[in-house]
TORKOL-4160 file (C-alpha; in steps of 0.2 Angstrom, whole numbers, padded with zeros to 4 digits, m for minus):
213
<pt num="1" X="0336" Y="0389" Z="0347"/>
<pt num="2" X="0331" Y="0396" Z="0366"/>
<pt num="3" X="0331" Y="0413" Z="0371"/>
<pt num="4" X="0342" Y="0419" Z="0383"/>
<pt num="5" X="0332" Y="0425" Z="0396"/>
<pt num="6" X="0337" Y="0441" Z="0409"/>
<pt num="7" X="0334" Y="0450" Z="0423"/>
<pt num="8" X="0339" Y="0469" Z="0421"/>
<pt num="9" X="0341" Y="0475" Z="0439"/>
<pt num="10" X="0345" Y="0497" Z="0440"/>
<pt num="11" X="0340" Y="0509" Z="0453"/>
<pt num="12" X="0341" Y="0523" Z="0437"/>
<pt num="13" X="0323" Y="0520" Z="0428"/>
<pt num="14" X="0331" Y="0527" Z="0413"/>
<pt num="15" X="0345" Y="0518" Z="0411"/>
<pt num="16" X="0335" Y="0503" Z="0415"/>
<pt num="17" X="0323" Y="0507" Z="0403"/>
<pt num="18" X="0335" Y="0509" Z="0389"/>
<pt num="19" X="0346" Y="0494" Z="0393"/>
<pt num="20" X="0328" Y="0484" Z="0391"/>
<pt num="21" X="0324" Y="0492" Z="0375"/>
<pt num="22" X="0343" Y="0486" Z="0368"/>
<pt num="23" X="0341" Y="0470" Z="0374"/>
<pt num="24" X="0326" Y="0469" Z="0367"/>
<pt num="25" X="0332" Y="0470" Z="0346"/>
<pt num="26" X="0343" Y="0456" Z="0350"/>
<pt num="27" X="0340" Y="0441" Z="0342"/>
<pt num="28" X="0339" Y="0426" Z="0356"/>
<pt num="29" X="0338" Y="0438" Z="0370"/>
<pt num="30" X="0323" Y="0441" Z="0382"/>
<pt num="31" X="0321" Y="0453" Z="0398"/>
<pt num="32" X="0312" Y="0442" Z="0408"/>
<pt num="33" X="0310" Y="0454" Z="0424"/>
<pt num="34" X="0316" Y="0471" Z="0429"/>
<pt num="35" X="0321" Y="0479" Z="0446"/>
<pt num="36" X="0325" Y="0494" Z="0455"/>
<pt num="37" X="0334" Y="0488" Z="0469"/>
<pt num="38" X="0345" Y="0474" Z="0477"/>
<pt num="39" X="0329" Y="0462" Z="0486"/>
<pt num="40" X="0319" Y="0466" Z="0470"/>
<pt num="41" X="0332" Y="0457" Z="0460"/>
<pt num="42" X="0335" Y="0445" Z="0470"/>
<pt num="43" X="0315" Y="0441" Z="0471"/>
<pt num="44" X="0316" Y="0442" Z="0452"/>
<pt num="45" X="0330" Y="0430" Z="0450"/>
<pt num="46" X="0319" Y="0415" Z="0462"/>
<pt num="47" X="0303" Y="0422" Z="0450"/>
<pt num="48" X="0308" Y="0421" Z="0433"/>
<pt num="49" X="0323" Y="0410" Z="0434"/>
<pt num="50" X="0336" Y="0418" Z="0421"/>
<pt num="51" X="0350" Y="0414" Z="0414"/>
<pt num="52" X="0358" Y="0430" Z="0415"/>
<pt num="53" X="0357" Y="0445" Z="0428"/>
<pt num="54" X="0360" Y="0462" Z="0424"/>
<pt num="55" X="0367" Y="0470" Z="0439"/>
<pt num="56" X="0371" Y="0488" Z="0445"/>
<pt num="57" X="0383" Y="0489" Z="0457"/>
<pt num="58" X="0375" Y="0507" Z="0469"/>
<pt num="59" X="0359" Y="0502" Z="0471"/>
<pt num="60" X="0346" Y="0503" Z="0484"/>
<pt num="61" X="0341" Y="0491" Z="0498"/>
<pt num="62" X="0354" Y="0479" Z="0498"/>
<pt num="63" X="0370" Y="0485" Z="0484"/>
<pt num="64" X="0374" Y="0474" Z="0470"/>
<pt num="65" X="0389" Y="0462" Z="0475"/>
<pt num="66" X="0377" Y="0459" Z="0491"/>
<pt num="67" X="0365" Y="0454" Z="0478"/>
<pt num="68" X="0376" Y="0443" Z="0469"/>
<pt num="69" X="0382" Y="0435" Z="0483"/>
<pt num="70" X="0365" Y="0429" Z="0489"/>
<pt num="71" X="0362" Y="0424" Z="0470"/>
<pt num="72" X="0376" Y="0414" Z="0468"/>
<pt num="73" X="0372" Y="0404" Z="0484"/>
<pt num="74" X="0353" Y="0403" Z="0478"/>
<pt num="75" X="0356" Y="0400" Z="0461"/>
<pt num="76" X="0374" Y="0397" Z="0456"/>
<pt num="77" X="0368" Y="0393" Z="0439"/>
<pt num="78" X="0365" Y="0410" Z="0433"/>
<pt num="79" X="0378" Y="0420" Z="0427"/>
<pt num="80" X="0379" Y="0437" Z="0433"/>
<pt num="81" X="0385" Y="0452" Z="0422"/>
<pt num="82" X="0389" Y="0471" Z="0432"/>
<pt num="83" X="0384" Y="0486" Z="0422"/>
<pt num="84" X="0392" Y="0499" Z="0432"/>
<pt num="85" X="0398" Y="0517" Z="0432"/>
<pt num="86" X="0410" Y="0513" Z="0442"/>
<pt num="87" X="0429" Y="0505" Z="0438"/>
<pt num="88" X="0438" Y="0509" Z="0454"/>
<pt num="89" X="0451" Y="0498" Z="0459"/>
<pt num="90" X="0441" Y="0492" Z="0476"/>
<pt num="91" X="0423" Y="0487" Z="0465"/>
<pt num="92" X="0435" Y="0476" Z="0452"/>
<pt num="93" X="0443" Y="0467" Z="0467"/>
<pt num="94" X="0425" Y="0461" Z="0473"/>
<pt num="95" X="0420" Y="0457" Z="0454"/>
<pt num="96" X="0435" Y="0448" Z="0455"/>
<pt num="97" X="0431" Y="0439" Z="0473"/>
<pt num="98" X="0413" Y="0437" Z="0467"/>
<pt num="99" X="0419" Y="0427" Z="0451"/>
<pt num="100" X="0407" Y="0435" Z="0441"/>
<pt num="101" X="0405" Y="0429" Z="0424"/>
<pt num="102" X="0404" Y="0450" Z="0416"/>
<pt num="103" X="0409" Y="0468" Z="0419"/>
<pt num="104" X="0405" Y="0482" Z="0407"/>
<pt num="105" X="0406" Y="0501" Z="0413"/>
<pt num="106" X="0391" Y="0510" Z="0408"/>
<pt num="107" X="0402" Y="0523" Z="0397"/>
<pt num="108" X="0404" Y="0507" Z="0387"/>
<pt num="109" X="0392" Y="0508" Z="0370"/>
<pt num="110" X="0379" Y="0499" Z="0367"/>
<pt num="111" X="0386" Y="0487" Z="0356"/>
<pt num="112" X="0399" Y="0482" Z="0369"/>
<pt num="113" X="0385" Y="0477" Z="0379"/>
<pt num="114" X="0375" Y="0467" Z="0367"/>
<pt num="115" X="0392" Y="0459" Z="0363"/>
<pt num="116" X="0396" Y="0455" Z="0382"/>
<pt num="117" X="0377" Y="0449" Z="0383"/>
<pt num="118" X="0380" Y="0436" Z="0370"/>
<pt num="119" X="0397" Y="0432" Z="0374"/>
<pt num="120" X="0390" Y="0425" Z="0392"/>
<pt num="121" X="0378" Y="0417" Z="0385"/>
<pt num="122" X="0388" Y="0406" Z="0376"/>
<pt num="123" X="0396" Y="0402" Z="0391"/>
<pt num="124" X="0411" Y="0414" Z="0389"/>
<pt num="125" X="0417" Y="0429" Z="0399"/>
<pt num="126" X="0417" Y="0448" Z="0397"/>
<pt num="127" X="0427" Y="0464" Z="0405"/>
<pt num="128" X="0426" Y="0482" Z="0398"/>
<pt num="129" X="0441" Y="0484" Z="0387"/>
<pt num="130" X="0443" Y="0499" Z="0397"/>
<pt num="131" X="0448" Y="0489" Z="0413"/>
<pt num="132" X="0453" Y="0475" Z="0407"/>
<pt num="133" X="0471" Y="0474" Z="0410"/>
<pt num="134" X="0469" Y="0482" Z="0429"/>
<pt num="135" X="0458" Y="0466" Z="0431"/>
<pt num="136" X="0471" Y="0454" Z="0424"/>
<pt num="137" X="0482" Y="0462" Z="0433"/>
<pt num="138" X="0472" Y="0462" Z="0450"/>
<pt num="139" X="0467" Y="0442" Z="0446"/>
<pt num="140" X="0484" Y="0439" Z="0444"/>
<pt num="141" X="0489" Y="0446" Z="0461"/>
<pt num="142" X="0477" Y="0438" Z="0471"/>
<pt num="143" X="0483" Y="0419" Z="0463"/>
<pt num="144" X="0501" Y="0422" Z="0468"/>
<pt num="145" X="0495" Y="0418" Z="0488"/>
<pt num="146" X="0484" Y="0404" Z="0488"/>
<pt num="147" X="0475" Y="0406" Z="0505"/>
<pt num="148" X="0480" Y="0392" Z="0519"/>
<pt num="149" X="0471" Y="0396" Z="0533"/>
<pt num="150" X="0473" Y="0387" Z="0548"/>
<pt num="151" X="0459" Y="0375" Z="0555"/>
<pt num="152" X="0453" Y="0391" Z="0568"/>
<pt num="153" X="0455" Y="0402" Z="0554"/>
<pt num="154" X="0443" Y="0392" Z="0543"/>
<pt num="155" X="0430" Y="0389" Z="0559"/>
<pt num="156" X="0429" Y="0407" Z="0559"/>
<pt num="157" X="0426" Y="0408" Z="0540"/>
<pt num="158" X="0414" Y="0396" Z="0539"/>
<pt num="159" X="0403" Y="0404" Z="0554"/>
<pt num="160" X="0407" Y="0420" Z="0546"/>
<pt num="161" X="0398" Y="0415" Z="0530"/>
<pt num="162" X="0383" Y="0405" Z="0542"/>
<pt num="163" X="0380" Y="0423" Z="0544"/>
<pt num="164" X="0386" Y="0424" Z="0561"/>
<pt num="165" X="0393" Y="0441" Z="0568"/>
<pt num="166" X="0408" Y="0444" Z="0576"/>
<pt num="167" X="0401" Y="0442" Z="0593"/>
<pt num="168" X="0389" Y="0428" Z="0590"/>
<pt num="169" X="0405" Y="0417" Z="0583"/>
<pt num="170" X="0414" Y="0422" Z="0599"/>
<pt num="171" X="0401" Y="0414" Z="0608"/>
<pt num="172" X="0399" Y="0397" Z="0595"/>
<pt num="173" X="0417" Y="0396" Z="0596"/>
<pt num="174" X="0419" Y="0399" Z="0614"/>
<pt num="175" X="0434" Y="0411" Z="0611"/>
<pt num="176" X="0433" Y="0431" Z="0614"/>
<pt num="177" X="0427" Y="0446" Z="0603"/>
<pt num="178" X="0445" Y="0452" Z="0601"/>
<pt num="179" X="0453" Y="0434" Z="0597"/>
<pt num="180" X="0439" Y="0432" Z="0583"/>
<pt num="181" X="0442" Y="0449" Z="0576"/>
<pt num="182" X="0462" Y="0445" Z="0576"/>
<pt num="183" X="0458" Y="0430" Z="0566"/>
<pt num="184" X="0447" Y="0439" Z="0554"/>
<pt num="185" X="0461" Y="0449" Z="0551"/>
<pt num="186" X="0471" Y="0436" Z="0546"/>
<pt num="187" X="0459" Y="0429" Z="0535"/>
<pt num="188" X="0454" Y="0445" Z="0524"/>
<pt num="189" X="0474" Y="0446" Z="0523"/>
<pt num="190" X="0475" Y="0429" Z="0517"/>
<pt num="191" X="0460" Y="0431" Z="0505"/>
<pt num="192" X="0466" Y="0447" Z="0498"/>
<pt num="193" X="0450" Y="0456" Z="0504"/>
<pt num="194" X="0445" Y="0470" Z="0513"/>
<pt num="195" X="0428" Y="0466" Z="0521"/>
<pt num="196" X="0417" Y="0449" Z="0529"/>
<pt num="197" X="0407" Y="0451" Z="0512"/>
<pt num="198" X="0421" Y="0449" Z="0502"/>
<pt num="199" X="0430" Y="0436" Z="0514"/>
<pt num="200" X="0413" Y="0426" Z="0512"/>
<pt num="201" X="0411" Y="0429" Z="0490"/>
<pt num="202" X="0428" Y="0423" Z="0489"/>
<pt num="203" X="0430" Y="0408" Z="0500"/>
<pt num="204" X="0416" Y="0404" Z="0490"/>
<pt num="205" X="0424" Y="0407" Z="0476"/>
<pt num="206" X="0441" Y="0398" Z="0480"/>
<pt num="207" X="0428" Y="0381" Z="0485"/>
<pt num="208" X="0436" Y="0385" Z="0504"/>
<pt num="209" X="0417" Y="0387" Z="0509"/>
<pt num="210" X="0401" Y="0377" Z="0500"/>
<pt num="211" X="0384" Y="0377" Z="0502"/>
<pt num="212" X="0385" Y="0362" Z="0512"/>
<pt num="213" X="0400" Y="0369" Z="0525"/>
């Protein structure tokens, strides 16, 4: 049977170092690469091409739903995991909007880890017990209002997620800074999101934006 392999990416060396040595006496499971920080994980994940990523949510560099977002455009394959101190309302609504596959806080044991671990890898999903209702509930907020954006909404969303800033979509969409920023307004309220980050992970994840858009 294949290992699954995994990326362990923590700015705390010791709680890195300790998550390794779990993962490490469990059967099928194998930390391929480490990192300290967002661009070192995401240089890990094009390296050693895991199944799984670890991911801290504070780290240093580039933060961890920035990270997941550049991972699931380069490598939607991999399923992504958070192990996180922190459970507040605003960190679930952009697990939520980045679709990741995991969330376990790091009060969680170390069994509950392990078990999330091997529950994604057989293709199933994982949330802290802890949090678990406030994300159903969260999830089941944002389906009520499916987004419809309008076709100058959408422009903007798709520009927005080309990496384009405000000004600079102003200028590709030949309207002004303020009419650009109004629509953005309307599409983070449509979206149920609070920033262009989280606009972009879930128009993503709603199909509203591809790889190809």
């Amino acid at each position: 049977m294949s290992q699954l392999r995994v990326v362990v990416a923590d700015d705390h060396t010791l709680v890195r170092q300790s998550v390794v040595k779990a993962l490490a006496q469990a059967d099928g499971v194998r930390v391929v690469a480490e990192a300290s920080d967002g661009p070192g994980a995401i240089a890990a994940v094009r390296g050693a091409a895991p199944d799984l990523l670890l991911l801290d949510i504070a780290m240093p560099g580039r933060d961890g739903f920035s990270t997941a977002e550049q991972v699931r455009r380069e490598s939607p394959e991999v399923r992504i995991l958070f192990l996180t101190m922190h459970d507040d309302e605003a960190s679930l609504r952009q697990v939520l909007a980045l679709d990741a596959e995991g969330f376990v806080s790091k009060s969680a044991p170390v069994d509950e880890l392990l078990d999330a671990v091997r529950r994604l890898g057989d293709g199933q999903r994982y949330v802290s017990s802890n949090v678990a209702d406030r994300a159903t509930a969260l999830a089941a907020r944002r389906e009520v209002a499916p987004a419809a954006l309008t076709s100058r909404e959408r422009d903007v969303l798709l520009a927005l997620a080309r990496g384009l800033r405000p000004g600079e979509i102003a200028t590709s969409l030949e309207l002004s800074v303020k009419t650009v920023k109004n629509h953005l307004t309307a599409v983070y309220h449509k979206l149920g999101v609070e920033t262009g980050a989280q606009a972009v992970a879930e128009a993503y994840r709603r199909g509203l934006v591809t790889s190809r858009s």
